[in-house]
Backbone as CSV, one residue per row, in Angstrom:
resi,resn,N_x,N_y,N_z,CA_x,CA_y,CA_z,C_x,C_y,C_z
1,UNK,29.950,4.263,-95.199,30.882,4.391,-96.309,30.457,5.565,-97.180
2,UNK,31.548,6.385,-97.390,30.855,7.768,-98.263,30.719,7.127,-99.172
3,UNK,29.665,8.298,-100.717,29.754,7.626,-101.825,30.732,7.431,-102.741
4,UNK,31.570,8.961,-101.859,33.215,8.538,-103.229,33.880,7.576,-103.323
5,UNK,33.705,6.911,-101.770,35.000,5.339,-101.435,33.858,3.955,-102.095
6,UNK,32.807,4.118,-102.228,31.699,3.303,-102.974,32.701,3.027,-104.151
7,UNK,32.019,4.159,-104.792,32.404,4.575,-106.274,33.978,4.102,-106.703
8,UNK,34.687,4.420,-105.875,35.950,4.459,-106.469,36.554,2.675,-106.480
9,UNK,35.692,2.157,-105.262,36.284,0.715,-104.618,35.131,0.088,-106.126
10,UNK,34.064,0.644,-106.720,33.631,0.085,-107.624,34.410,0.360,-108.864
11,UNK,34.828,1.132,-109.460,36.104,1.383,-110.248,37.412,0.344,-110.506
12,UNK,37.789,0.733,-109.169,38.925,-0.824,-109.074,38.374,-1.914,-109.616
13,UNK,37.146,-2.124,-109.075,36.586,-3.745,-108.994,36.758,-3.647,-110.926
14,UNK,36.169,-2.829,-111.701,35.727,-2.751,-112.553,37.256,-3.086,-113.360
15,UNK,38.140,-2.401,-112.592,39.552,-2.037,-113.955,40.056,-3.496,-113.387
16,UNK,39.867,-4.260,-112.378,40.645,-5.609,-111.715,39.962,-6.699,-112.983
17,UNK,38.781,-6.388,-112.828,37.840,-7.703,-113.690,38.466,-7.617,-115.254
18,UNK,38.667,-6.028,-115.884,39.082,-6.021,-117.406,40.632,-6.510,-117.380
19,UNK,41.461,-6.367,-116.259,42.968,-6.650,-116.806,42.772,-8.347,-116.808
20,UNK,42.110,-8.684,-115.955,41.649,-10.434,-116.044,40.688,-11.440,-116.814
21,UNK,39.632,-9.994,-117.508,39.111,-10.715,-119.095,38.419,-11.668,-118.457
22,UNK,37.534,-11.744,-117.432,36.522,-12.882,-116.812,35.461,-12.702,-117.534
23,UNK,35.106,-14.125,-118.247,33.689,-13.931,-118.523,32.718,-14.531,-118.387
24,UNK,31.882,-13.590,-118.201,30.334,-13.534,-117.649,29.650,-15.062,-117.701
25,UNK,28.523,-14.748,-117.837,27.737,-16.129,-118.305,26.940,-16.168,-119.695
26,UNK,26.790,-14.577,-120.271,26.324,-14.064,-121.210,27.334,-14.254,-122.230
27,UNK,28.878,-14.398,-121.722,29.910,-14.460,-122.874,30.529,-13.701,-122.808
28,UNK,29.750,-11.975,-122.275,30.947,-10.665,-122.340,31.624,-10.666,-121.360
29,UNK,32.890,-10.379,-121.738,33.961,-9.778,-120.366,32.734,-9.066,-119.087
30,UNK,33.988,-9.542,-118.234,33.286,-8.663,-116.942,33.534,-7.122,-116.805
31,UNK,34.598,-6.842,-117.163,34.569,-5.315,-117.671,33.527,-4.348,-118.198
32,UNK,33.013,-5.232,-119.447,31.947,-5.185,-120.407,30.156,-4.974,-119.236
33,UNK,30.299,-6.262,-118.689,29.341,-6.684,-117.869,29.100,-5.349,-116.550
34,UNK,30.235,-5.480,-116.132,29.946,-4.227,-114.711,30.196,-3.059,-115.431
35,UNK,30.495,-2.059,-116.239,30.957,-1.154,-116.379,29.349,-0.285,-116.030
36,UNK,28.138,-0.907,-116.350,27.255,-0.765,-116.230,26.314,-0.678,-114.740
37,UNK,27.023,-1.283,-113.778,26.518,-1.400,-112.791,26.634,-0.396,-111.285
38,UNK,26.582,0.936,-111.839,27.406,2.065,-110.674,25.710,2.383,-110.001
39,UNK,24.855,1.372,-110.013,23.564,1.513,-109.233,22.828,-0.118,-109.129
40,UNK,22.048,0.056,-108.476,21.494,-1.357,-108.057,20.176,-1.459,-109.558
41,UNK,20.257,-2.647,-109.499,19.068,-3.494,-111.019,19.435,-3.982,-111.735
42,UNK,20.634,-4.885,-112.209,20.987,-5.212,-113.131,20.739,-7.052,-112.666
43,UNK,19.910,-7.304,-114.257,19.481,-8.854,-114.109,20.545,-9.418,-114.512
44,UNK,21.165,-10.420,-113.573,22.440,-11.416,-113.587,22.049,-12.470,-114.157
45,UNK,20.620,-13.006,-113.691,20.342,-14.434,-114.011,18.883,-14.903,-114.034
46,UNK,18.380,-15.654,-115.475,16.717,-16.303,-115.332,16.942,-17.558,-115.501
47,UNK,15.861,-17.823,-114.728,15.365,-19.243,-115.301,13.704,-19.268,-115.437
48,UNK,13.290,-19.641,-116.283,11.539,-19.577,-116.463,11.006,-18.827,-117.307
49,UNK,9.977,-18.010,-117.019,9.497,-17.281,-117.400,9.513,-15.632,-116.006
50,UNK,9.731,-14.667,-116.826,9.568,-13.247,-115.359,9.115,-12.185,-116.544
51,UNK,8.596,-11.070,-115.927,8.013,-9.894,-116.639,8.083,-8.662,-115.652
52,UNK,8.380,-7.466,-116.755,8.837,-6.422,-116.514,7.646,-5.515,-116.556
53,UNK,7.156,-4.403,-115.800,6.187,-3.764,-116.012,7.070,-2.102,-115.712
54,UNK,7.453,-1.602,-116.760,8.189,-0.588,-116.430,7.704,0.710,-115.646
55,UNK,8.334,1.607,-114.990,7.310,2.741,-114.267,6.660,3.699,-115.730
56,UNK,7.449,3.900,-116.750,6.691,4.154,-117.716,5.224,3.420,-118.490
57,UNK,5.169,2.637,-117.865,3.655,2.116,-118.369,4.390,0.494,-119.298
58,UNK,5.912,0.608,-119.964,6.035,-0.184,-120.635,5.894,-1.675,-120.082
59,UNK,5.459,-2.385,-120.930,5.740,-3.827,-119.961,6.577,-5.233,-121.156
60,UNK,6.981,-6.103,-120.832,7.726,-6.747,-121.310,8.041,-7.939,-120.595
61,UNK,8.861,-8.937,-121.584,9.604,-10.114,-120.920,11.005,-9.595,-120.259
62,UNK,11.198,-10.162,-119.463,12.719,-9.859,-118.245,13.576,-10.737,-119.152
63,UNK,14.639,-9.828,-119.472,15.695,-10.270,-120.049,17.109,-10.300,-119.233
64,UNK,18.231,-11.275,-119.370,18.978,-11.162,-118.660,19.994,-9.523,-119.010
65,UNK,20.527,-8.942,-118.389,21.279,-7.692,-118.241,20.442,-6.533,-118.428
66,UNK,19.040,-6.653,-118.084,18.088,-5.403,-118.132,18.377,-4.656,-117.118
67,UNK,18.280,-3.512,-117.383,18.160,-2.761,-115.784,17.510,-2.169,-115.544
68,UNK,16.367,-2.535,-114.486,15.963,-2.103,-113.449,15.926,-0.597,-113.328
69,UNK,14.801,0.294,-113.006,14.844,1.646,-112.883,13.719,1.609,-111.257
70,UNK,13.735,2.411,-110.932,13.084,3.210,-109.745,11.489,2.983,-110.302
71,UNK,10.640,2.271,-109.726,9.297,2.153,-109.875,9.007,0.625,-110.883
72,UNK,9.994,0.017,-111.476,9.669,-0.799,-112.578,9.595,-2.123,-111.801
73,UNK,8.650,-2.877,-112.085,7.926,-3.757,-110.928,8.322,-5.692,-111.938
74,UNK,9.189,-6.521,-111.346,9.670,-7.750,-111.757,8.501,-8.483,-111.253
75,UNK,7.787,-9.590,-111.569,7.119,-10.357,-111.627,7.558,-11.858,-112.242
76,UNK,7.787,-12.887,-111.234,8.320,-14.132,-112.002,6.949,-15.346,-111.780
77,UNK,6.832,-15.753,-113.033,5.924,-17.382,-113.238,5.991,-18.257,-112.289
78,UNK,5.273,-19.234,-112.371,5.255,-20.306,-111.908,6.383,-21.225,-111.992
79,UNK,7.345,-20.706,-112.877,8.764,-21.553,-113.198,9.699,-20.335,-113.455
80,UNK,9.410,-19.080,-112.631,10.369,-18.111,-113.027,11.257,-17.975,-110.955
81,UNK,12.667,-17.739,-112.158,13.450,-17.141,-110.746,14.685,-16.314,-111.739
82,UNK,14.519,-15.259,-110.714,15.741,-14.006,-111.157,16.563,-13.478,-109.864
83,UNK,17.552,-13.360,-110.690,18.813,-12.891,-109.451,19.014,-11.599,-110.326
84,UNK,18.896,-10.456,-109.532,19.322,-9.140,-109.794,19.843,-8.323,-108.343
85,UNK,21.309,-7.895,-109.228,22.219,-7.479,-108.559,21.378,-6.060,-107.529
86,UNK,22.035,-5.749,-106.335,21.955,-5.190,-105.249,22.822,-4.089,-105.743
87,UNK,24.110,-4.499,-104.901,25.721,-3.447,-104.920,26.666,-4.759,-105.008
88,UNK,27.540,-4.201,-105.350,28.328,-5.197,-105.509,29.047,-6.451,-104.307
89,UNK,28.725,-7.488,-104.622,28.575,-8.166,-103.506,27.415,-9.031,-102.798
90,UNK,26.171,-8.089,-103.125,24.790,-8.118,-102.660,23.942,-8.727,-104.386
91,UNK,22.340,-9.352,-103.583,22.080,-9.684,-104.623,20.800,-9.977,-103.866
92,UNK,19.409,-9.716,-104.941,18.099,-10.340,-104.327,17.763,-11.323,-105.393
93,UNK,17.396,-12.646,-104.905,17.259,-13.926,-105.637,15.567,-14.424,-105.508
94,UNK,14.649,-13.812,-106.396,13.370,-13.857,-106.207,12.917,-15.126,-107.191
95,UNK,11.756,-15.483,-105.587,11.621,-17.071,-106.074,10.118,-16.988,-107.222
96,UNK,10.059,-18.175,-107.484,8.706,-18.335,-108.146,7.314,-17.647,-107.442
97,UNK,6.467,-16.653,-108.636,5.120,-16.234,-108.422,4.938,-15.548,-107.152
98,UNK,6.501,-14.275,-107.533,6.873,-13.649,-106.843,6.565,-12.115,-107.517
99,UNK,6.970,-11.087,-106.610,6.902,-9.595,-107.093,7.696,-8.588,-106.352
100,UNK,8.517,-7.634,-107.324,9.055,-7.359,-106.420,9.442,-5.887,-107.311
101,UNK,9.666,-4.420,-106.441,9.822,-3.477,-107.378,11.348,-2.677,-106.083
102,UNK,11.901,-1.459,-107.167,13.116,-0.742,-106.249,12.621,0.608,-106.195
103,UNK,12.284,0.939,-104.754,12.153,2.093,-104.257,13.376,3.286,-104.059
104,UNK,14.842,3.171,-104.486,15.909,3.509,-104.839,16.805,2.628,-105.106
105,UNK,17.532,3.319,-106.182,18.493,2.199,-106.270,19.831,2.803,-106.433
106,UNK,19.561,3.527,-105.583,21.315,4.098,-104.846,22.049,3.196,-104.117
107,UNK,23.180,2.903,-104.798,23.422,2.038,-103.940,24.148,2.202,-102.459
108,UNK,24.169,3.260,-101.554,24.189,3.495,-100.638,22.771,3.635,-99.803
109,UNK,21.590,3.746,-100.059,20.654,3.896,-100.180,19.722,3.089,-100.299
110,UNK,19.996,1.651,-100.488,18.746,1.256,-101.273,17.523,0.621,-100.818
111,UNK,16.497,0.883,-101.348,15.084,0.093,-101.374,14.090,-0.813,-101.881
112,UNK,13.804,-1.419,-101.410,12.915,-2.456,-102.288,11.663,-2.630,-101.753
113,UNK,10.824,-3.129,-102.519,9.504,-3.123,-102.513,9.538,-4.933,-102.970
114,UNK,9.143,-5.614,-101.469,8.649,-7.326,-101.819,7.185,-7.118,-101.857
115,UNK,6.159,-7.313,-102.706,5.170,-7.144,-102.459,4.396,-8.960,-102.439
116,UNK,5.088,-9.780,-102.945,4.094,-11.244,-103.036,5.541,-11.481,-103.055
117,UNK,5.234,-12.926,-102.866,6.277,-14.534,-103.195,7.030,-14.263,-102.175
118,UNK,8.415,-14.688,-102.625,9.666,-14.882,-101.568,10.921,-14.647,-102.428
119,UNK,11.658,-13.759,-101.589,13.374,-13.852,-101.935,14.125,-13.723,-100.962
120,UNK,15.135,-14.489,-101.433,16.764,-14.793,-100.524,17.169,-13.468,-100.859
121,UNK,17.777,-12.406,-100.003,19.124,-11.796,-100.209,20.179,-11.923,-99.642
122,UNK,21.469,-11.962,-100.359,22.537,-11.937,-100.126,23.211,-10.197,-100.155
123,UNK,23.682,-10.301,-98.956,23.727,-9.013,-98.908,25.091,-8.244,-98.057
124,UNK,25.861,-7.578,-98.689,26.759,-6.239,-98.011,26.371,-5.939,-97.464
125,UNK,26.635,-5.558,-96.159,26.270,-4.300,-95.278,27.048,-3.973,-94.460
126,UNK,26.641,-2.575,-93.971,27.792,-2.067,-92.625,27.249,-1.128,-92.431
127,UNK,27.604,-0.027,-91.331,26.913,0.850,-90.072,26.887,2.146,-91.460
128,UNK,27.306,2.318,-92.216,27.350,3.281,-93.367,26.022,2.653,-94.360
129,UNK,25.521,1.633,-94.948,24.949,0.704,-96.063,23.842,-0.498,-95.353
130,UNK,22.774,0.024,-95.839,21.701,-1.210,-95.191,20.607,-1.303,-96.561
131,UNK,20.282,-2.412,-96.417,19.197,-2.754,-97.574,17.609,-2.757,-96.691
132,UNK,16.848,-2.419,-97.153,15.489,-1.348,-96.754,14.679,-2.378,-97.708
133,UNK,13.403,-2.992,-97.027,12.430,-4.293,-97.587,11.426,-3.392,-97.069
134,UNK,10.523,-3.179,-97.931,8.945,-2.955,-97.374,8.190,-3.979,-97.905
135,UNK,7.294,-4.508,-97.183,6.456,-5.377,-97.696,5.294,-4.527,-97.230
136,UNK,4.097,-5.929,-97.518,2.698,-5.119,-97.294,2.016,-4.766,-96.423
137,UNK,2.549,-5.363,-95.236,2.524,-4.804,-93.913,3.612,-4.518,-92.486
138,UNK,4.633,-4.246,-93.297,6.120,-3.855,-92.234,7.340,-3.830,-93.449
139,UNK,8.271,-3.042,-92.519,9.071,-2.957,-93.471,10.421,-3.725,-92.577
140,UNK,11.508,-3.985,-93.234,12.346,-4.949,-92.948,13.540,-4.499,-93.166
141,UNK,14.784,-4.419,-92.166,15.884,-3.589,-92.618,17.419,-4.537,-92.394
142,UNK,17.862,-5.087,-93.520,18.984,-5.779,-93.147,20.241,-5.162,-93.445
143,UNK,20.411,-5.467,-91.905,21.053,-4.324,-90.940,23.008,-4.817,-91.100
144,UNK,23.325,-6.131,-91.001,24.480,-6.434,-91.278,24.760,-7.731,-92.455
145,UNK,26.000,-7.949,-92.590,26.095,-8.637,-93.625,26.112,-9.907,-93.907
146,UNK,25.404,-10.696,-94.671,24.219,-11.994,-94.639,23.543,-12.504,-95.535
147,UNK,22.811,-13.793,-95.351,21.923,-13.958,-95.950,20.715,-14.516,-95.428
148,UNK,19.209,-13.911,-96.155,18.089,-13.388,-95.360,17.111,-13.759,-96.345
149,UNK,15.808,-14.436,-95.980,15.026,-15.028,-96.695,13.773,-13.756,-96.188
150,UNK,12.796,-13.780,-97.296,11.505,-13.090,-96.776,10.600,-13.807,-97.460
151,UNK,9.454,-14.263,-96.801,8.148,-15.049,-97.372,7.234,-14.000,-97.122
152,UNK,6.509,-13.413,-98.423,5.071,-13.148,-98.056,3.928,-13.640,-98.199
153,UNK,2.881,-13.807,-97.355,1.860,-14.409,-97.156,0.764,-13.815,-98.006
154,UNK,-0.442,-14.755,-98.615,-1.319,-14.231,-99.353,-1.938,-12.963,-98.304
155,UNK,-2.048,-12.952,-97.528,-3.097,-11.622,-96.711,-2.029,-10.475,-96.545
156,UNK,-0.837,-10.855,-96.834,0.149,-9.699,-97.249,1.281,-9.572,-95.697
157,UNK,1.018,-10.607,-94.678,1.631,-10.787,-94.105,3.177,-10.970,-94.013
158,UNK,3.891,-11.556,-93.030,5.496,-12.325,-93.824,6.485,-13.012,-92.660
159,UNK,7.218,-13.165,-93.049,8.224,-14.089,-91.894,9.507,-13.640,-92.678
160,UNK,10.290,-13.512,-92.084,12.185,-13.271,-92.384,12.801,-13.887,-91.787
161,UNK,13.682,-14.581,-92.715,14.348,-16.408,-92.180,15.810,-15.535,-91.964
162,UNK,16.904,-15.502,-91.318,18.041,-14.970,-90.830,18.907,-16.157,-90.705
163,UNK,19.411,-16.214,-92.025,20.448,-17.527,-92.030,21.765,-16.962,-91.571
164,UNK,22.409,-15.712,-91.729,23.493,-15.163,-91.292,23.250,-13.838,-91.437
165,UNK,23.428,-12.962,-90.213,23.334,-11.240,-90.364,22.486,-11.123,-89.162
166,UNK,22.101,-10.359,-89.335,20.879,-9.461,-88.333,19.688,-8.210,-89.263
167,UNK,18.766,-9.010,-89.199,17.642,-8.134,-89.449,16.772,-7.129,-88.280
168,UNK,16.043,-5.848,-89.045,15.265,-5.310,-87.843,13.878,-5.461,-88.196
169,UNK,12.447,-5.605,-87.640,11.167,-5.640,-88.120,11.016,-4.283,-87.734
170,UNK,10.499,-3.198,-88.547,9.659,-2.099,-88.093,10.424,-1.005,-87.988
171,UNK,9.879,0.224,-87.448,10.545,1.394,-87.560,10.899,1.901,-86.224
172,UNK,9.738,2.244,-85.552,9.871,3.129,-84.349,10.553,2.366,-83.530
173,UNK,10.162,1.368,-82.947,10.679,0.508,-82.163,11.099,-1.080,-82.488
174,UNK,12.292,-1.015,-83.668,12.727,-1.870,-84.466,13.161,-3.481,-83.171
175,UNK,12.503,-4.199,-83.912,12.934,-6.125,-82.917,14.120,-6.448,-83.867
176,UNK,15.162,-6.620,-83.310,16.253,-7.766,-83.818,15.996,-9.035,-84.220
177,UNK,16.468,-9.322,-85.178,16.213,-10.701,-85.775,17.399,-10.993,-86.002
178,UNK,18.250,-12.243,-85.034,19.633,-12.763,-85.487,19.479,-14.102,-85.787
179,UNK,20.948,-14.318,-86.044,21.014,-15.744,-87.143,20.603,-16.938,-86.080
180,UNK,19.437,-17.700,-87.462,19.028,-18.731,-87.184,17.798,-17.926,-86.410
181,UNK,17.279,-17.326,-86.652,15.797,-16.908,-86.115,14.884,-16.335,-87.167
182,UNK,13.587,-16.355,-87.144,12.875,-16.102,-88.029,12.235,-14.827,-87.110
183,UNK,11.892,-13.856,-87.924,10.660,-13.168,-87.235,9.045,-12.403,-87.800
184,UNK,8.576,-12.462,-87.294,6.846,-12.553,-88.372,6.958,-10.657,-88.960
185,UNK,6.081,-10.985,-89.906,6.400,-9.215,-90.410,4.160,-8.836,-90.032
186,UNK,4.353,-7.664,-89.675,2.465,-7.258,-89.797,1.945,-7.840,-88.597
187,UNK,2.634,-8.323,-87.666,1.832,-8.796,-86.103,1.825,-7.582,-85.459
188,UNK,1.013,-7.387,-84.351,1.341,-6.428,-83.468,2.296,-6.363,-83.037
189,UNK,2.546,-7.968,-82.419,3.872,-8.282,-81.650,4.841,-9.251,-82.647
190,UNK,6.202,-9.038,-82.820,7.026,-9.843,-83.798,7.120,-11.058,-82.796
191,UNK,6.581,-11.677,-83.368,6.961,-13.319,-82.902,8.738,-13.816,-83.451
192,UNK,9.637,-14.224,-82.324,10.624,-15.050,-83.032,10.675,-16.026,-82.867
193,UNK,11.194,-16.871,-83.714,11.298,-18.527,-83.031,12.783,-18.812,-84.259
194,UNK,13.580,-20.222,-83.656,14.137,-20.930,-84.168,13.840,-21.157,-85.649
195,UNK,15.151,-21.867,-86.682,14.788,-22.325,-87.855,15.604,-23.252,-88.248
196,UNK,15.595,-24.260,-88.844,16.875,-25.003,-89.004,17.724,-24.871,-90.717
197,UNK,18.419,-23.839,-90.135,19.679,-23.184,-91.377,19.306,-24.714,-92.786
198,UNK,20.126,-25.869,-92.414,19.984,-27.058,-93.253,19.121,-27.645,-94.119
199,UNK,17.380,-26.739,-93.532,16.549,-27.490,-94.276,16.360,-26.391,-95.365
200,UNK,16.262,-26.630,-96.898,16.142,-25.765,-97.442,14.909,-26.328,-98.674
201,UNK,14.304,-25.502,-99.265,13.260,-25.630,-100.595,14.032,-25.515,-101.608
202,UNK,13.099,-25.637,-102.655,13.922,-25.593,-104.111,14.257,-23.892,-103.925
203,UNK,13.682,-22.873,-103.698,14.277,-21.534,-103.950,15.750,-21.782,-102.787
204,UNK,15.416,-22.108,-101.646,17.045,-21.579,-100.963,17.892,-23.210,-101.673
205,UNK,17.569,-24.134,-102.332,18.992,-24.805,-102.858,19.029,-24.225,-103.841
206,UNK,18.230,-23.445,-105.106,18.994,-21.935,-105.986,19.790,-21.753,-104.931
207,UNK,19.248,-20.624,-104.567,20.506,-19.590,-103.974,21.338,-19.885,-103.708
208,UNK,21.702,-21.272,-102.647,23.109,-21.653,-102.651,23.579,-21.900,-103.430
209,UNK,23.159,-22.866,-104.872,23.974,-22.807,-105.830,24.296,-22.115,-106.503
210,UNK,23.576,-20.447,-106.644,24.198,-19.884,-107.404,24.955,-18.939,-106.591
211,UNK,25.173,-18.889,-105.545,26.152,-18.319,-104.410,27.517,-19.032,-104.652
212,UNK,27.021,-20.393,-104.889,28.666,-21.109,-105.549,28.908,-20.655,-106.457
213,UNK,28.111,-20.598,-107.095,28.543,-20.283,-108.584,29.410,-19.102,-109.436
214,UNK,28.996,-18.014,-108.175,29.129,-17.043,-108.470,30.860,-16.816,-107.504
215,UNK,30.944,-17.150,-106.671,31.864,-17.543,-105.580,32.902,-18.331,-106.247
216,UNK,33.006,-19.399,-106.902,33.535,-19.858,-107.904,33.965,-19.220,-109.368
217,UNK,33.167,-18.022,-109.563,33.352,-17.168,-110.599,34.817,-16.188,-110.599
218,UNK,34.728,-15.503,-109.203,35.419,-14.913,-108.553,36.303,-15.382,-108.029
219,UNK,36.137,-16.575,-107.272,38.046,-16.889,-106.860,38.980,-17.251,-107.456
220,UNK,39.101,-17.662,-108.691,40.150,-17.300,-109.470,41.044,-16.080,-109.366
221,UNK,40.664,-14.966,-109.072,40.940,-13.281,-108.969,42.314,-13.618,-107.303
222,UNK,41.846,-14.655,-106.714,42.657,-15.043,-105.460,44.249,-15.175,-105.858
223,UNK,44.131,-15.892,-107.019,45.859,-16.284,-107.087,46.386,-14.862,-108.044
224,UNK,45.863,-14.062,-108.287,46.178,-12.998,-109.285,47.232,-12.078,-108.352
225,UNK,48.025,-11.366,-108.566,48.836,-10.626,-107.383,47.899,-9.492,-107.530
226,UNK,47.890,-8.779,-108.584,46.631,-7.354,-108.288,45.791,-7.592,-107.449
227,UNK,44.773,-8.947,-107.577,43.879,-9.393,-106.507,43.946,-9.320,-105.484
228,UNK,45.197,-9.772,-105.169,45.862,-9.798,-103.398,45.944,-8.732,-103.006
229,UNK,47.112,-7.656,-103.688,47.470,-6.352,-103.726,45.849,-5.778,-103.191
230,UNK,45.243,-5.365,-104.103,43.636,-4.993,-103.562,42.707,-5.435,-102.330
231,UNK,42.961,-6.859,-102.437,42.170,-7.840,-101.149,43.060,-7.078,-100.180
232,UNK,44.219,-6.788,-99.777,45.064,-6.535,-98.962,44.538,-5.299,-98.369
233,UNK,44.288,-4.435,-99.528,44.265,-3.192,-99.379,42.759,-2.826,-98.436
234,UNK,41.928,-3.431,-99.051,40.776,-2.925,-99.192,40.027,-4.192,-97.686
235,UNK,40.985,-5.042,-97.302,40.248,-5.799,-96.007,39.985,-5.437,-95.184
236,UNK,41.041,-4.489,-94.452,40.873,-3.490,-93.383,39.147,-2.448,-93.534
237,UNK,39.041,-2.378,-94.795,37.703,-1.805,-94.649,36.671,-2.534,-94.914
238,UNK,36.773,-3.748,-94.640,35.792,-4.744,-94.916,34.503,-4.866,-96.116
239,UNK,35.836,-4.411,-97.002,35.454,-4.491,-98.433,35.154,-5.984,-99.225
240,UNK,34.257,-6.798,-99.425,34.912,-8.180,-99.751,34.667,-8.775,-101.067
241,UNK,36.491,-7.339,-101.545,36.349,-7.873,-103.023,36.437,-9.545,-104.027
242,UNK,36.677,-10.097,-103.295,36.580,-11.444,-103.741,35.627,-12.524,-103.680
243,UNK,34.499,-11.327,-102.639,32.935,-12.089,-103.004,32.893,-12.152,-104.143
244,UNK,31.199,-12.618,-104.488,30.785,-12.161,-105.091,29.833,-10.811,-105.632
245,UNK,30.577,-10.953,-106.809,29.768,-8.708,-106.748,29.260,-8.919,-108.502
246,UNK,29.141,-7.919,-108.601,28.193,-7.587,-110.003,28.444,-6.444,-110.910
């Protein structure tokens, strides 16, 4: 996807949300809310305690609608979890006594840095748009559109749970990881094995609920005729404005 049809399909999204006055969870219109979001980092949602260590040296408490810059490193508590937006659509949902920083945040482009804990992403993608995971020993590339768990291990190891999509482990000679398979991150050899989608922890029943939540936010926009008009428009390119986006 070039960046102008990005940009512009983010525009729409933006002028669809103000003629419909949706609001947020913060209270402001969604207009208000995305007008801000023409790059990946923007905090949607806390619960707990999380901290910000900015690439400028600054450091701080994580507030909801902060954004995220290139080098600025999220850190959540023992009772912290944050959902910060991807691209629209996409979203990384980092669990408790976790870490996690953005190596770009283009959103055609983008990168992340999991360095400890675990996060769910929910994620856009297509043969134009892939989301780029380095951890501490492999990097992780989710390749189509899904949702994708990553655990890292204290020795800096990891595993990637593939609830829907297709992930790749590695660079040169990237292993497929499809749905319902896990595959190890930092082995010589990627081990895959089975997982059972159903069983989930307190971080993946978050994510589903706030996948409803957010899913529920947005379909209202369904019975709107502009909505349709747009959904119409924009399906053929497997745009999916009536996810959820940010």
């Amino acid at each position: 996807m070039k960046g102008i049809n990005l940009r512009v399909i983010l525009a729409i999204v933006i002028g669809l949300c103000g003629a419909y006055g949706i609001v947020a969870q913060n209270g402001v219109t969604a207009a208000d809310k995305y007008l801000i979001s023409a790059k990946a980092g923007i905090v949607n949602y806390l619960e707990g305690t999380a901290t910000i260590i900015r690439a400028t040296g600054k450091s701080g408490v994580l507030l909801k609608s902060d954004q995220m810059e290139i080098g600025d490193r999220v850190t959540t508590g023992p009772d912290g979890l944050a959902e910060i937006c991807l691209n629209p659509g996409s979203w990384i949902r980092l669990g408790k006594n976790s870490s996690f920083e953005f190596g770009s945040t283009d959103l055609e482009d983008l990168q992340l840095k999991l360095d400890s804990g675990s996060a769910v992403f929910e994620v856009f993608a297509s043969d134009e748009f892939r989301v780029s995971v380095s951890t501490p020993k492999g990097k992780v590339a989710l390749v189509e559109t899904g949702i994708y768990r990553i655990d890292i291990s204290p020795d800096g190891s990891g595993v990637v749970a593939v609830t829907k999509g297709k992930a790749e482990i590695g660079e040169l000679n990237p292993v497929a990881v499809k749905d319902g398979r896990t595959g190890t991150i930092g082995n010589d050899t990627v081990a895959i094995a089975k997982f059972d989608k159903k069983q989930r922890d307190d971080l993946g029943q978050w994510s589903r609920s706030r996948s409803q939540q957010l899913t529920a936010m947005t379909s209202s926009l369904q019975n709107q005729s502009l909505s349709n008009t747009l959904s119409r428009g924009y399906r053929n390119g497997q745009w999916g404005i009536n996810s959820s986006f940010c």
